[in-house]
C-alpha positions, 0 to 999 in steps of 0.5 A: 214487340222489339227484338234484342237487336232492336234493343241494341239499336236504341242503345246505340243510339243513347249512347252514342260516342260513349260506348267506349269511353263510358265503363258503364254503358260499354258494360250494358252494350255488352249486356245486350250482345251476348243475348242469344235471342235473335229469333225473329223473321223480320229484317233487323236493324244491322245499320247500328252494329256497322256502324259501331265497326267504323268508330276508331274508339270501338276497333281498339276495344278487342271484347266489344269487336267480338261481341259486335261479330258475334252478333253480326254472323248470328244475324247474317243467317237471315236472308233479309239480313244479308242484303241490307250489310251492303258495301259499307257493312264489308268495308266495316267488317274488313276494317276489323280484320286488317289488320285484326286485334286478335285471333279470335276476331280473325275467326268471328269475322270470317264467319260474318263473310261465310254468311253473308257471301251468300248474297251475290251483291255482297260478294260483287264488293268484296271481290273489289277489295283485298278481303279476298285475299286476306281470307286466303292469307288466313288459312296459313295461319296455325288457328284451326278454327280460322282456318276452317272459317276462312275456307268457308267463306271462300267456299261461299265466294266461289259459289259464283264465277266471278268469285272462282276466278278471282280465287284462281287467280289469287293461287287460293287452290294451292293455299285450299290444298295444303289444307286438306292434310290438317287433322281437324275434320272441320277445316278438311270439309270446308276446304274440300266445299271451297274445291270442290266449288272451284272444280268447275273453273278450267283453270283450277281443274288443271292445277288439282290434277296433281295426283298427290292432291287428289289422292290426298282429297280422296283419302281425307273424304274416306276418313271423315266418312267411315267410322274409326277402327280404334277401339 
């Protein structure tokens, strides 16, 4: 029995060099993306959706990269996955992202980073890139739900140490910081995950020692903790 990423694969491979140059078989690939049946234990093929990442004609084409995105943070969730992006799958992701075609895009794609940083060997690569930084770029943008995607996969890069490092070195506490002040709960909680994971590094222990920051922590944890008073 073949999954719906299976049937994306074949559907690729048909199709190819036409996807975006043929209404029709664009129309049927999206078709296909936006199935939410990706239910299956078993590795799938992801090869065909990088793929399709580094085709000029598909990064110009702003509705096909959201759907390949999409797909791709539902399919990094599985473990198998994750290890077969590879060097080349974050080079495809980061090629989408800069410089991105919309926001939208900005957002599905750092939620493909959140998940599939869980695998050290992808987080190794990326912290040879400029993705890093990008992802640190994101979260002064006034998009909550990239920032709170960002500060995710930060969160996910700083699991290890070689990722707080380059984080602390990149100045991503202050960028995280700032971010403890928005007034969307989601972004306060993924960027308090990336300290807190950055709270073992010396370095970033020093810089959130500022008493304006830490209390500012404290009070926004508190918040999202205790049930709101208002009537």
């Amino acid at each position: 029995m073949t999954t719906k990423a299976d049937d994306i694969a074949q559907h690729y491979q048909r199709s190819k060099g036409a996807i975006a140059t043929d209404p029709a078989r664009r129309q049927d690939l999206l078709i296909l993306l936006g199935c939410p049946n990706f239910q299956n234990p078993k590795a799938d093929q992801i090869s065909c959706f990088i793929e399709m990442l580094t085709l000029r004609q598909v990064q110009r084409d702003a509705v096909v990269v959201l759907a390949l995105l999409k797909c791709l943070k539902i399919l990094s969730r599985k473990s198998s996955n994750r290890s077969a992006v590879g060097n080349e799958g974050v080079c495809a992701l980061l090629m989408n992202l800069s410089p991105s075609l919309n926001t939208a895009i900005s957002a599905e794609g750092s939620s493909v980073l959140l998940n599939i940083c869980y695998e050290p060997s992808n987080v190794a690569f990326l912290l040879r890139t400029p993705g890093v930084q990008m992802l640190i770029d994101f979260l002064a943008e006034e998009d909550p739900e990239l920032q709170a995607n960002a500060a995710g996969a930060i969160q996910s890069v700083c699991f290890l140490p070689d990722g707080r490092e380059h984080v602390l070195e990149l100045d991503g506490v202050q960028a995280l910081l700032a971010r403890l002040s928005s007034s969307h709960a989601n972004v306060v909680i993924r960027a308090s995950g990336a300290v807190h994971n950055l709270s073992s590094e010396e370095g970033a222990i020093e810089l959130m020692r500022d008493i304006a920051s830490l209390r500012l922590l404290a009070n926004e944890l508190l918040a999202l903790m205790l049930p709101s008073t208002n009537a």
